[in-house]
N, C-alpha and C positions, 0 to 999 in steps of 0.2 A: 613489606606486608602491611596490611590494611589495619586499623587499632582495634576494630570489630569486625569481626566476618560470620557467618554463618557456619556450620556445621554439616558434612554433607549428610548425616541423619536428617538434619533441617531441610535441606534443599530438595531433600528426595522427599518426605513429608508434606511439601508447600504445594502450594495450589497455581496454577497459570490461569489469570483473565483473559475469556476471550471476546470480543468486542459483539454485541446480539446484531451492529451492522453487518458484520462479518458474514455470522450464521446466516441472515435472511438475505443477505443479498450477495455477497463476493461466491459463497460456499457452491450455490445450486450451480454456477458458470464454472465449476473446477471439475476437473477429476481428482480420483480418489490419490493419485500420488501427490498430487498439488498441495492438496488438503493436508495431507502426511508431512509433508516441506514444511506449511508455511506452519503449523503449530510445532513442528519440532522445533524449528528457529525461533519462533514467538521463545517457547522453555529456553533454550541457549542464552536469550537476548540479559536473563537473570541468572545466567548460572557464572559461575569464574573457571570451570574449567577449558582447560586447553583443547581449541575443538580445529580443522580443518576440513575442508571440502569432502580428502580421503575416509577419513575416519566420520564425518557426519553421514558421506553415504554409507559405508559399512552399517550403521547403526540402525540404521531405515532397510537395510537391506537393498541397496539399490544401488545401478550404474553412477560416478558422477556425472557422468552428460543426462542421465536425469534429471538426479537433482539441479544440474544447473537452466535443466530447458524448462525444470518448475518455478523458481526463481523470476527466469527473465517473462514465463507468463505471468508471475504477480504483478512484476516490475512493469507488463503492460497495463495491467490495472489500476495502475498508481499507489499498490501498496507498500510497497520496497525500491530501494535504489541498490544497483550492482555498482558497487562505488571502485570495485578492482576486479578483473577480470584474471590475473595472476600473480600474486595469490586470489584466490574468488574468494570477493570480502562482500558482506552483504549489510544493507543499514533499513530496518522497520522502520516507515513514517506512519503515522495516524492514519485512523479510516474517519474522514473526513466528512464523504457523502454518502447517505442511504442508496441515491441512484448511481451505480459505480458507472462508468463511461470508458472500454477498453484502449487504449489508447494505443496508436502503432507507429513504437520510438522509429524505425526503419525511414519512415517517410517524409524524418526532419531530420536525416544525414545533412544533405545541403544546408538547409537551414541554421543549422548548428556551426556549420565551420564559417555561414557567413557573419554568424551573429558573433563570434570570438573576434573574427576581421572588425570590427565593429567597436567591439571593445578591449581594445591590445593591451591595455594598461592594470589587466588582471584577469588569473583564468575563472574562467563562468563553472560552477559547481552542478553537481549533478542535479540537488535540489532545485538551483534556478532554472536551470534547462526543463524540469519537470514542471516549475512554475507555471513557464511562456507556454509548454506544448497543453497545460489546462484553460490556460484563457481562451487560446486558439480554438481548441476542441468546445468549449462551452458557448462560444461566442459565434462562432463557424469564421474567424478570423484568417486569412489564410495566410502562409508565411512570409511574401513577399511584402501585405500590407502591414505585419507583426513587423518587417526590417525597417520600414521607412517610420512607425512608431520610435522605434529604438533609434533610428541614427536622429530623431529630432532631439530625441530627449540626450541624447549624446550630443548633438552642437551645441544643447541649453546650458547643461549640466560640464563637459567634461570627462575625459575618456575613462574616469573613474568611478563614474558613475553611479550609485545603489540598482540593484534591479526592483526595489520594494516602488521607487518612483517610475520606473515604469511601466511596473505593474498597474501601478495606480492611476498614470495616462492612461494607460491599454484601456483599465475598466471606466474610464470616462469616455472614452471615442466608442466603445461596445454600445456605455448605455445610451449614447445619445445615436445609435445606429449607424457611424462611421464604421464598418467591419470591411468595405471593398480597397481595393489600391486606388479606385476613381475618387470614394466620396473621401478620404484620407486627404489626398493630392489637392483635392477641392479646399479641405479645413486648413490645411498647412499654408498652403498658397492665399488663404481670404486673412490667413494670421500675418503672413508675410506682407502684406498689404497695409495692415492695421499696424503692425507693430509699430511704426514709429508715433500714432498716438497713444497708443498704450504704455510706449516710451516714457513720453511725457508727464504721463501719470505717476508712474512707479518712479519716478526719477523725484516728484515732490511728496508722495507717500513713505518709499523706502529707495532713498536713493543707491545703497549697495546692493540691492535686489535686481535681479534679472528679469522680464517679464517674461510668464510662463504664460502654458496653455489655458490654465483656469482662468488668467487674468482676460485672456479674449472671451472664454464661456461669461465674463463680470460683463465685460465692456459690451457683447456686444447684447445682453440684456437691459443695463444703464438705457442705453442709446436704440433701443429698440423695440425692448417692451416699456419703456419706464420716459422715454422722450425726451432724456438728458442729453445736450450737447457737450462736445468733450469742454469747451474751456469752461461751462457751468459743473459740470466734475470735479476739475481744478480748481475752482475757485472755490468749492466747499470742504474740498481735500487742504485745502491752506487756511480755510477760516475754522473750520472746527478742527484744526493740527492732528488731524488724522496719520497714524503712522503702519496701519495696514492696509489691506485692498480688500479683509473680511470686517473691519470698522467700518471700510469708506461705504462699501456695500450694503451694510445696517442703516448707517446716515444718510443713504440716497434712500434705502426704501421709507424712512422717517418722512421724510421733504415728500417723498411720492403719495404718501396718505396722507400728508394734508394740504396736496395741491401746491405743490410751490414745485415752480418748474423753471423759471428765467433768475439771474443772476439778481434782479429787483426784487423779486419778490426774497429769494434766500436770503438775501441781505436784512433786508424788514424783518423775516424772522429770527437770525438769531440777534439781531439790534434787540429786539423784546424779550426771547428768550435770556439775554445778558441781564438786562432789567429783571425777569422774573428769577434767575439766579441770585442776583443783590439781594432782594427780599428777601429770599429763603433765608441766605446768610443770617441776617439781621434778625430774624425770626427766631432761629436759631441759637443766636449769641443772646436775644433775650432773655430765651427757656433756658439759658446755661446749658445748650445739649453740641456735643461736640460730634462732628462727622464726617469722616475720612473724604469720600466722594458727595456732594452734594444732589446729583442726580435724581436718584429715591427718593430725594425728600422733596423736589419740586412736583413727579413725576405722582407719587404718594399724595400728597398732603395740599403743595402749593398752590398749585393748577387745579383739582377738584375746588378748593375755595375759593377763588376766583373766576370760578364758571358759576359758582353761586349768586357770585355778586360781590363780592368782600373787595372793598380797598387795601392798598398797602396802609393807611392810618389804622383800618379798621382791625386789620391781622396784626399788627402791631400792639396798637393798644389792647387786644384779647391778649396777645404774648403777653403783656406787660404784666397783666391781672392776674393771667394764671402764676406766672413764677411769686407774684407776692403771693397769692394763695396757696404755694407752696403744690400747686400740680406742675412741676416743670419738666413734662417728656412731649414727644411731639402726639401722643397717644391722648394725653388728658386735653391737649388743646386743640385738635380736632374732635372730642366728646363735647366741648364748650361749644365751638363753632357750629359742630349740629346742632346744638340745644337750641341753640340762640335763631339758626335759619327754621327752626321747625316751629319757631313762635314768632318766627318773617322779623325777626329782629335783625338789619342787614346794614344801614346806615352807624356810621359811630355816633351821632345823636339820639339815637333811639334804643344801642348798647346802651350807653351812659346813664339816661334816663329811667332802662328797665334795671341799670346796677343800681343808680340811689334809688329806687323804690326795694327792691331787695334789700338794700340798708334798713330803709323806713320800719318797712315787713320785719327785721331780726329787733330792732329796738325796741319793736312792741312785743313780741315773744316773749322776747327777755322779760319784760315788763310782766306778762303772763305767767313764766315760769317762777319769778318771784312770789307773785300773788300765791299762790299754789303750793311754793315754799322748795322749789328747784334752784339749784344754783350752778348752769350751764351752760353751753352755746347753742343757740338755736342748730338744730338738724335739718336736712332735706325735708324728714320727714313732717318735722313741725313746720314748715314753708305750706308742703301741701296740702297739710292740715288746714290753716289758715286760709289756703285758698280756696277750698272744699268749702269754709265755715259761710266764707263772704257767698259766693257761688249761691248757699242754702238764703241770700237776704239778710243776714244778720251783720251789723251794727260791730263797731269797735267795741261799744258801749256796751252793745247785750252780752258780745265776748267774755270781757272783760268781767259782766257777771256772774257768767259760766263759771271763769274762772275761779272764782268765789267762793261758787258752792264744790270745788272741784278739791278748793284746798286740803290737803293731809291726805289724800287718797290715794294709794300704791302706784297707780297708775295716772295720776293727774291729766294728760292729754287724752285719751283714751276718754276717761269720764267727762271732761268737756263736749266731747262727739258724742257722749251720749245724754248730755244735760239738752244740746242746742237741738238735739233729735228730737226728744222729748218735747220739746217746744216746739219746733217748725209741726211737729205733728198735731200741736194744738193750735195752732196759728198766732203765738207769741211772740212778737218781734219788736215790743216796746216797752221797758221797765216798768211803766203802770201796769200791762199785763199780767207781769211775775206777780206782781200783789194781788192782782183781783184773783188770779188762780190758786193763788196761795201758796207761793214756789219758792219765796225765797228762803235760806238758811237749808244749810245741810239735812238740819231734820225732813223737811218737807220735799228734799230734794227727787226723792223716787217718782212722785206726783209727776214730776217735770220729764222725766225717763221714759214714762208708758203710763200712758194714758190709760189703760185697760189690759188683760190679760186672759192669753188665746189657752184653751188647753189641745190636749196631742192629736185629738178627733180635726178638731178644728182647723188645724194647721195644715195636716194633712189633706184637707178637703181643698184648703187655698192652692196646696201644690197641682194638684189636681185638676181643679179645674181651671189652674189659670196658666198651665203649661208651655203654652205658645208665647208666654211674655219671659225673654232674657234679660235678665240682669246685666 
């Protein structure tokens, strides 16, 4: 006995699902005893009591040669399989499709006993028999061209065969329109022809592997849509140690998009691509960043900065800089590498050159932020500040004054942009200037800020009528 069971209060209580495919589509093709079968058996399917054919008809009120001629009509619709005919044992499979498709088991008698000849070495279940006769029916496959599917896949395979793989031939020859015993005969016979270079193939791909039919669907795209010859095939199945036939087929379409078609040219490329792997490495091991597959990172990072223009010295010495400045992911060092192509910084001389003036730039900051009485490291932001200042005309020297009058103030940088504002507004850009305006020293520093003062009328009129100019 079972450690929990239900209760037959509970089971008479409980509810039966019935599938809404069911209701709209199987139900309106039954009659009303049919209907009556297949839900009474649906309820059994969950119950534990002891039920036979005898007493299930009793129950419905009806002959068994009823209920069993209701049965083997579901059984044509592919709702049910009659898995024993005495004792009559019956087994629910899913409703699968909205469009039901009646299917008439009678007219694959032959079919059936040649398809078991076929396969001696285990008996064929009622479910795969219902398989093959749905491909057939869906595909308009007819049975003699379903037995020559089956006996290939039986000389590939072995008389033991899965039927799930020949289902899986069946629905490749359907989709490709092979459904007649002509055009069948036609693909087996043009595979039969081929096979021994597809041999050859699978023999330096996978050599314990068998060549199947997909592998002719590969070959004779390779060599037909794609313009590969077989020993250029081989020769890139051994140079890039490919060890499937859904790899080799990724790697021919790679060489197909970018024009490499003869055994010279594939060679040149991965001779470079070897080279462009090296770098990555090395790039890599600079940033301290470790990575399983290398790939990503050439396909990512590598190769984009090299279409830009970057040398391997130049990608290198960026790697270098970043890990001392403590950005070491491959994420920080293509943010530098844009940085640097977006100000056409591309030569490592002209890297270099724009890092020590970056130095120059932070040694006078520093110097700045002193003045002003900060004790820091220069920021991005104070960079752009700085370059902002120059940009406005202004002088290391006028800077430096700014800074001056900036000292003790909450915000030191901030008030520099606004002391040098105040000036470019009045057109002071020479320390005789600050005197004759009367600007230098903290007290007199607002003079230096604005010049004059707008009230709300005023300002509002500027908005206004000066609309059409963006900031």
């Amino acid at each position: 006995m079972a450690f929990c069971t239900f209760s037959n209060e509970f089971n008479t209580n409980a509810s039966t699902n019935i599938d809404n495919k069911f209701i709209l589509s199987y139900l309106p093709e039954a009659s009303g005893n049919a209907v009556k079968v297949y839900l009474y058996g649906l309820l059994l399917c969950k119950s534990d009591d002891a039920m036979d054919a005898k007493k299930f008809a009793e129950n419905l009120r009806m002959d068994e040669s009823e209920v069993a001629d209701s049965f083997r009509f579901w059984e044509e619709w592919g709702l049910i399989n009659i898995i024993s005919e005495d004792p009559f044992l019956v087994k629910y499979l899913p409703i699968t499709s909205s469009k039901p498709k009646k299917i008439n088991v009678e007219k694959y008698t032959e079919f059936n006993k040649a398809l078991q000849v076929l396969i001696p070495e285990r008996m064929i279940t009622t479910n795969e028999y219902s398989a093959y006769f749905g491909i057939m029916e869906d595909f308009s496959i007819s049975p003699e061209a379903m037995l020559m599917i089956v006996k290939y896949c039986v000389d590939l395979k072995g008389g033991n065969i899965g039927f799930r793989y020949i289902l899986k031939v069946a629905n490749d020859f359907a989709a490709r329109g092979l459904t007649t015993v002509s055009k069948i005969e036609k693909e087996l016979s043009d595979y039969s022809l081929r096979s021994g270079d597809i041999r050859e193939i699978t023999d330096v791909v996978s050599p314990s592997s068998k060549p199947e039919i997909e592998d002719l669907n590969l070959y004779k795209k390779w060599t037909k849509e794609m313009s590969f010859d077989k020993d250029t095939i081989i020769f890139v199945a051994k140079t890039a140690k490919i060890r499937s036939m859904q790899k080799l087929d990724r790697e021919l379409g790679i060489l197909y998009s970018g024009k490499k078609f003869s055994v010279q040219e594939i060679e040149k490329y991965y001779a470079e691509k070897s080279k462009i792997n090296d770098l990555a490495r090395k790039i890599t091991r600079s940033l301290s960043v470790y990575v399983e597959v290398i790939d990503p990172v050439v396909e990512t990072y590598v190769v984009p900065w090299l279409n830009k223009g970057y040398g391997n010295d130049e990608l290198l010495f960026i790697a270098d800089f970043c890990f001392k400045r403590n950005r070491r992911s491959l994420e920080d060092m293509n943010d530098a590498v844009n940085k640097l192509y977006k100000n056409g910084l591309i030569t490592l001389s002209s890297i270099a050159e724009y890092i020590k003036g970056i130095g120059k730039d932070d040694e006078f900051i520093k110097s700045l932020l002193q003045i002003t009485g900060l004790s820091r490291r220069p920021t991005e932001w104070d960079r752009e500040s700085l370059k902002t200042w120059r940009s406005w005309n202004f002088s290391d020297e006028m800077i430096t004054e700014a800074a001056k009058i900036s000292a003790g103030k909450s915000n030191p940088v901030s008030y520099i942009n606004a002391v040098l504002s105040g000036w470019k507004s009045q057109n002071v850009f020479t320390p005789d200037k600050i005197v004759s305006f009367g600007n230098v020293g903290q007290n007199s520093s607002s003079s230096a800020i604005r010049s004059r003062s707008y009230s709300k009328t005023e300002l509002e009129a500027i908005i206004d009528n000066f609309d059409s100019i963006d900031l």
